[in-house]
Structures are given as structure tokens and as C-alpha cells.
C-alpha positions in Angstrom: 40.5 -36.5 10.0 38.0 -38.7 12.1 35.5 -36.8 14.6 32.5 -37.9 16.9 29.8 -35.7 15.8 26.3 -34.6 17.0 23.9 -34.6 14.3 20.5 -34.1 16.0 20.4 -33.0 19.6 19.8 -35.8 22.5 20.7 -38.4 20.0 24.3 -40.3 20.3 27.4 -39.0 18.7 28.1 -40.0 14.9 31.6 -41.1 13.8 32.7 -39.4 10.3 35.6 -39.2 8.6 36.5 -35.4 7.8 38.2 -33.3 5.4 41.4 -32.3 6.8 41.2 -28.5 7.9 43.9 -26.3 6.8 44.6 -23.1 9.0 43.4 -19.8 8.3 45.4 -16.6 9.5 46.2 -16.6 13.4 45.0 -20.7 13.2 46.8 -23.6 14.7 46.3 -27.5 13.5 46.2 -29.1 16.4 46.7 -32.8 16.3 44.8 -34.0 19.1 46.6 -35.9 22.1 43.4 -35.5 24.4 40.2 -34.4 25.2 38.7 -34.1 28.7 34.8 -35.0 28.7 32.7 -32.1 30.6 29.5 -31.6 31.9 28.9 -28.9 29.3 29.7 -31.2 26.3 26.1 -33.4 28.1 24.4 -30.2 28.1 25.5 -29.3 24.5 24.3 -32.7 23.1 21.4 -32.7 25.3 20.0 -29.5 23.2 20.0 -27.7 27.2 22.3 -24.7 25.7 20.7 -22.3 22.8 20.4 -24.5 19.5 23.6 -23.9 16.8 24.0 -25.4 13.6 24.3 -28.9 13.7 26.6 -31.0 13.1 28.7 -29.7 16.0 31.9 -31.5 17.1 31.8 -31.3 21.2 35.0 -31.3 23.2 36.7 -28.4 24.8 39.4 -29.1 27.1 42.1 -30.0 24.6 45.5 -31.1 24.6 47.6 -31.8 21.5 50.4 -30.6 19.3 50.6 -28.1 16.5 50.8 -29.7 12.7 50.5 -26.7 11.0 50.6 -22.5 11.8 48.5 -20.5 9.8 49.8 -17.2 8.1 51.1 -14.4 10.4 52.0 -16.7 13.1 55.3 -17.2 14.1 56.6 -20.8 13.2 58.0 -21.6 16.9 54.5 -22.3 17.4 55.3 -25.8 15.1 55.3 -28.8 17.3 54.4 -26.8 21.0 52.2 -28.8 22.8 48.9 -26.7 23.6 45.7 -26.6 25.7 42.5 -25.1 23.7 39.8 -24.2 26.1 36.2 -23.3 25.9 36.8 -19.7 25.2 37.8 -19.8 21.1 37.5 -16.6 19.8 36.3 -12.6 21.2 35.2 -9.8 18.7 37.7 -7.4 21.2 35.1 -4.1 20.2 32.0 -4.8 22.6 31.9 -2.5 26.3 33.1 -5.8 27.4 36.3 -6.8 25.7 37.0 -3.4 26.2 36.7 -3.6 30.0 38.9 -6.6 30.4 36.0 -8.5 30.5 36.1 -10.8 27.7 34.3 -13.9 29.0 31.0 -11.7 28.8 31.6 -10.9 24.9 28.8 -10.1 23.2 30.1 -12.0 19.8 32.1 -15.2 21.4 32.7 -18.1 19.9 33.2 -21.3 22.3 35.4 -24.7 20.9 33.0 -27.4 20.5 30.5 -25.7 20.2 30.1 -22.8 17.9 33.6 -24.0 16.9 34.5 -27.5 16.2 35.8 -29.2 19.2 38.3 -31.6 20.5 36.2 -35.1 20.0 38.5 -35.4 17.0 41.5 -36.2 15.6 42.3 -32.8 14.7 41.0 -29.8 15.2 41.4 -25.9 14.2 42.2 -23.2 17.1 42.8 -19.8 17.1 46.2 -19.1 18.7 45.2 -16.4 20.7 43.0 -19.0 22.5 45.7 -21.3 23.0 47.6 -21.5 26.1 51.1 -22.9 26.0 51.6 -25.7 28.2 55.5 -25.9 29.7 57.0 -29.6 29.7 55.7 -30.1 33.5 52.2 -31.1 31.7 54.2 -34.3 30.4 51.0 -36.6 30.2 48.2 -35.1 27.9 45.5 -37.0 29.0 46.3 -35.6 32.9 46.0 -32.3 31.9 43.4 -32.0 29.3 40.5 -31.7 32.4 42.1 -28.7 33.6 41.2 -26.8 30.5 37.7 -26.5 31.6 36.9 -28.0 35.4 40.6 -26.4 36.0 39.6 -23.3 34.7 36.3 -22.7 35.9 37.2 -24.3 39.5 39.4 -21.4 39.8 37.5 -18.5 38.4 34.9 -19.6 41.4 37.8 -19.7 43.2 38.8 -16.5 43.5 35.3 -14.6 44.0 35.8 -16.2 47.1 38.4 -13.9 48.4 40.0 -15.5 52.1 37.1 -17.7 52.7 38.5 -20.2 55.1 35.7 -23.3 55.5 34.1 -23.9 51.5 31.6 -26.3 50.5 31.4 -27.6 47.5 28.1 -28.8 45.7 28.4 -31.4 43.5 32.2 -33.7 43.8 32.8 -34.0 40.2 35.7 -33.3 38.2 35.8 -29.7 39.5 35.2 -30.2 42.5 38.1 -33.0 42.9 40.8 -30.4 41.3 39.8 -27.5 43.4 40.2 -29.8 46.8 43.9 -30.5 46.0 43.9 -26.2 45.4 42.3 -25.3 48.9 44.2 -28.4 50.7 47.2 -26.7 49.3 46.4 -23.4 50.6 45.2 -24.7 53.8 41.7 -23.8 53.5 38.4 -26.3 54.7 36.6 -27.7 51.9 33.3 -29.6 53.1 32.5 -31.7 49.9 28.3 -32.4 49.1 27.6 -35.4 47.0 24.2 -37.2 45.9 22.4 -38.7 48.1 24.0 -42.4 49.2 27.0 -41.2 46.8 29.8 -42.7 49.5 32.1 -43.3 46.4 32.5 -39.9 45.7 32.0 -38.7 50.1 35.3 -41.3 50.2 36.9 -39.9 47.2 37.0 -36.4 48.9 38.1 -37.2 51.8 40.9 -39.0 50.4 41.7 -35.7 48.7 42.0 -33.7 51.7 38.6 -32.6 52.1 37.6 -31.9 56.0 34.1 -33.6 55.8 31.4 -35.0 52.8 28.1 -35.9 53.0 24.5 -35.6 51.5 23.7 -32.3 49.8 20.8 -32.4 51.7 22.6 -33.0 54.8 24.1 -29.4 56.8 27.3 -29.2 57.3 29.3 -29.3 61.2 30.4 -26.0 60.4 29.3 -23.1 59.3 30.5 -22.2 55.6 32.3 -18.5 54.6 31.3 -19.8 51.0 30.2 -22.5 48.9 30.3 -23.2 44.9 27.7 -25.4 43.4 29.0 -27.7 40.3 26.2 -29.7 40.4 23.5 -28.2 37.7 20.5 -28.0 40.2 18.8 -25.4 41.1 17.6 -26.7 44.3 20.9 -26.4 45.9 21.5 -22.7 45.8 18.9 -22.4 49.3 20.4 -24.6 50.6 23.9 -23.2 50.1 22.5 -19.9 51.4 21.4 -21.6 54.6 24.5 -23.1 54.7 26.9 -20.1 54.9 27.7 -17.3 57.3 26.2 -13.8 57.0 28.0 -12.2 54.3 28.4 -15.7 52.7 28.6 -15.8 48.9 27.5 -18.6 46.9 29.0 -19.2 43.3 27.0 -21.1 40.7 30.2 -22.6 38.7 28.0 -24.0 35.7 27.1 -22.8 32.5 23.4 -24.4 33.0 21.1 -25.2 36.0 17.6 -26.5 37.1 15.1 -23.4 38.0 15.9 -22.4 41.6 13.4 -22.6 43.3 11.4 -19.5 45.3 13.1 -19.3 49.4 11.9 -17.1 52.1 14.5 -13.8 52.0 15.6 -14.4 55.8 18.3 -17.0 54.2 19.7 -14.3 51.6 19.6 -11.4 54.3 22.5 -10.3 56.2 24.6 -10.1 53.3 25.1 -13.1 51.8 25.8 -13.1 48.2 24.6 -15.4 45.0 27.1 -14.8 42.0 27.4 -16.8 38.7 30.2 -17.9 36.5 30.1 -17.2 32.9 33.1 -18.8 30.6 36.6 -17.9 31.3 39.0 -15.4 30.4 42.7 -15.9 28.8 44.1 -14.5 32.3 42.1 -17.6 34.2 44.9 -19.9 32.5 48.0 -17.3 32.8 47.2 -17.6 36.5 45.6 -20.8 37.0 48.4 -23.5 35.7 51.4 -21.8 37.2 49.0 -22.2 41.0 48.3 -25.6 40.1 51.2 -26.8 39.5 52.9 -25.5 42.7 49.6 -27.5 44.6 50.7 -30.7 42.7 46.9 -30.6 41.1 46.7 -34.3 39.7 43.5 -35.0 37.5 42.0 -38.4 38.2 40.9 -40.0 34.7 39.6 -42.5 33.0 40.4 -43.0 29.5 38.2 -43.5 26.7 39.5 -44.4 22.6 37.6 -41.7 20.8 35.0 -43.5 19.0 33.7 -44.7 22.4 32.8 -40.7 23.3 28.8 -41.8 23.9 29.9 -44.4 26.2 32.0 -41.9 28.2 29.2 -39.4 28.3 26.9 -42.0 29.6 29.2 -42.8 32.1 29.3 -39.2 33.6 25.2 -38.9 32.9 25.4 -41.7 35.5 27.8 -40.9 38.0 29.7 -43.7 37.3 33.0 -41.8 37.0 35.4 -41.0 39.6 37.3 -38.1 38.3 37.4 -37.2 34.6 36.5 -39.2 31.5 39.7 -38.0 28.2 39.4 -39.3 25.3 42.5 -40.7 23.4 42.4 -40.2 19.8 
């Protein structure tokens, strides 16, 4: 097998040429279709996560078929196309697994990386972890970004409860998905971009979005909620001054900038500041059958897999509109 790997942390990916993995018990071999480039794979390469063992293969919004089943699985699983996620593996004992709260763990293990990832030809996946996909995911490389942005987008989601007018912080590949959600549903979305960023203001409001503009900038209407993609802290005050009273504010990503110190009148009367942490198995039960029936259509660019580093540099940049997959 052939695999971009990260040998020292901030330093560009490394192709290798691999042993070919065979399938424990409950495994898959997945031959890779597609991987979806994320935000976390940056922050995993950029050392910003707690260190792991290197070499580490990133990728974790997967999309290929099953080669091979590992002993104790049933052999119908030979040939299904499948989505691996972030989420690889739970211990199922802690307080947490035990409370239906598996995303919170205390023992996980997360594909790409403290598993080996999808930036690879193949890759190994436990098939508990694996969702399914049904034949209306025809096109790999379309549906690999909702194995993560997807996911996540919609675990935000839904600690929003009815909120009717939603910013969003940060008009990534999240961020684009969720907008064809909320259009759907009828909801406001009220999309904040980097300063100047009229690409991306443009790009939402082809989407269905009600209004975009600068973070910085307020928006014409007051917010019920907001969720903040982008990985600065600086944005959660001003999401707080942005909503209602009794306003929450979802931090959707797995790292951010400090947050910096703001008087409490802007977090009185209520208003809420939750994070997202991971996903859980039940995220993807519910979340493809809801985006398909919004017609969620992920806007990408593709990439062969040896040019992962140029694809990450594109999305350091901002240069991307929608989501970077690399093709094996």
C-alpha cells in the first residue's frame, strides 16, 4: 500500500510505500475511493493536538470499499462501500460509554490519528466504526467531506434546538454543508467570513444563506444562536454579543486560539457557550438519512494523493472553496 505520512510534526507529509495490512477480528480493509481533507488533519500535522507516536497517517473522512473482512464479521460486508470517520474505536466500560456518551470516552482512538488514516491507499477500520453508505452516495469523492464537516456540522446542529436566525463563524467546509441543512429546514443562516473574504461572503449566499459579511462586522439581525468553525478564540465575544438572551454559542472545533477575557454583561441573561467534542455512531445513523432528503451537495476540489501537502496548504490559505478529497 502507498500512504502520505507525517514523520515529524509541522514538517510536509512523506510518501512511503507500506506493507499491506491484513484485518484483525471485527476489521475491515478498506480500499480507499476518497479522503476528505479537514481542518483537524492541519492541526494534527501542525503538532496543535497532544503529541502521538509518529509516523501517523492523517485522513479521516473516508470513503472506499471493503477488500477484506476480518474474523467474526459477516462476509456481506465484502465489497459494501463505507464511510470511516474520526471516531475509530471506544473501550464501551468508562461512565461515559456507559451513558450513551461515547464521543467523551476516556480510552478512544480517532482514524488518522491514533489510528492510521485515510491519506492512503488502504487503510484498516474497525466495523463498528463504519457506517454503511446506501447507493444514493454514488460519487465517493462527494461524500467523503460529510464524514467529518457533515458530522460535526450536525452535532452543533442540534444543541441548537428551534433556533430560527444562526450565524455561522467561519464559511468552510462545514459551514457550506450545514447552509444547504438550515436552507432546507427553512431556518436563517447569517454566514461570517475573514475579513475582505467576498469569495466565500458570495459563496454563501449562493447557498441560501440570508446575509455574510466580516466576522467583525454585526449582523442585521439579532442571532437565536451561532456556531463558530473557525479555530479563533476571539470570535466566541463576539458571537455572545451577537445573539439574543438565552443565545447559545457552539464552538464546533476540536482546537482554538485562547478566548480572550469579556466583561460578563455579554454572557448574562442566559446565553450559553457549549463545545463539541468528536462524534458519536448515532451522529451518522441520523445525519445521512437528513442530508440526503436536503439534497446536501459537497463542493470539492480534488487532489491525486501524493499531492496531500499541496491540498493542505491550499486550505492553510483559504484558497479553497468547499472541500479539498484526495483520490488515491
Amino acid at each position: 500500500m502507498h500512504a502520505m505520512c507525517l514523520e515529524a510534526y509541522g514538517q510536509p507529509l512523506v510518501w512511503r510505500e507500506l506493507p499491506d495490512p491484513e484485518p484483525s477480528a471485527g476489521e475491515l480493509l478498506i480500499q480507499v475511493e476518497a479522503c476528505a481533507v479537514c481542518r483537524t488533519d492541519l492541526h494534527v500535522v501542525d503538532g496543535d493536538l497532544p503529541a502521538q507516536p509518529l509516523p501517523i497517517i492523517p485522513g479521516h473522512e473516508v470513503v472506499g470499499r471493503v477488500v477484506k473482512v476480518g474474523a467474526g464479521l459477516p462476509e456481506d460486508w465484502q465489497g459494501q462501500r463505507v464511510g470511516v470517520p474520526w471516531l475509530g474505536h471506544v473501550c464501551g466500560e468508562c461512565v461515559y460509554c456507559r451513558r450513551g456518551e461515547e464521543n467523551l470516552c476516556n480510552a478512544p482512538e480517532f482514524t488518522g490519528y491514533t489510528r492510521p488514516g485515510g491519506f492512503a491507499s488502504h487503510l484498516l477500520a474497525e466495523a463498528g466504526f463504519c457506517f454503511a453508505l446506501d447507493p444514493r452516495w454514488q460519487d465517493p469523492v462527494a461524500a467523503a467531506p460529510l464524514l467529518c464537516a457533515g458530522l460535526i456540522g450536525w452535532r452543533c446542529w442540534r444543541m441548537l434546538g428551534e433556533a430560527q436566525r444562526v450565524g455561522l463563524y467561519g464559511f468552510g467546509v462545514a459551514a457550506h454543508l450545514l447552509t444547504q441543512l438550515a436552507v432546507q429546514q427553512q431556518r436563517e443562516i447569517y454566514a461570517f467570513t475573514r475579513k475582505g473574504d467576498e469569495v466565500a461572503q458570495h459563496f454563501a449566499i449562493e447557498l441560501g444563506a440570508k446575509w455574510a459579511g466580516d466576522s467583525a462586522t454585526a449582523p442585521p439581525s439579532e442571532l437565536d444562536a451561532a456556531i463558530i468553525f473557525a479555530p479563533v478564540g476571539d470570535l466566541v465575544p463576539q458571537a455572545l454579543r451577537a445573539v439574543r438572551k438565552g443565545g447559545v454559542v457552539v464552538c464546533g472545533g476540536i482546537h482554538m486560539s485562547d478566548i480572550p477575557s469579556f466583561p460578563y454583561r455579554w454572557l448574562w441573561q442566559e446565553r450559553q457557550i457549549r463545545s463539541v467534542a468528536n462524534l458519536t455512531r448515532e451522529d451518522g445513523i441520523s445525519y445521512f438519512p437528513a442530508a440526503a432528503r436536503a439534497g446536501v451537495h459537497a463542493e470539492t476540489t480534488r487532489y491525486a494523493l501524493s499531492e496531500a501537502n499541496r491540498a493542505l496548504g491550499d486550505m492553510r490559505q483559504g484558497r479553497l472553496r468547499g472541500a479539498a478529497v484526495l483520490v488515491p
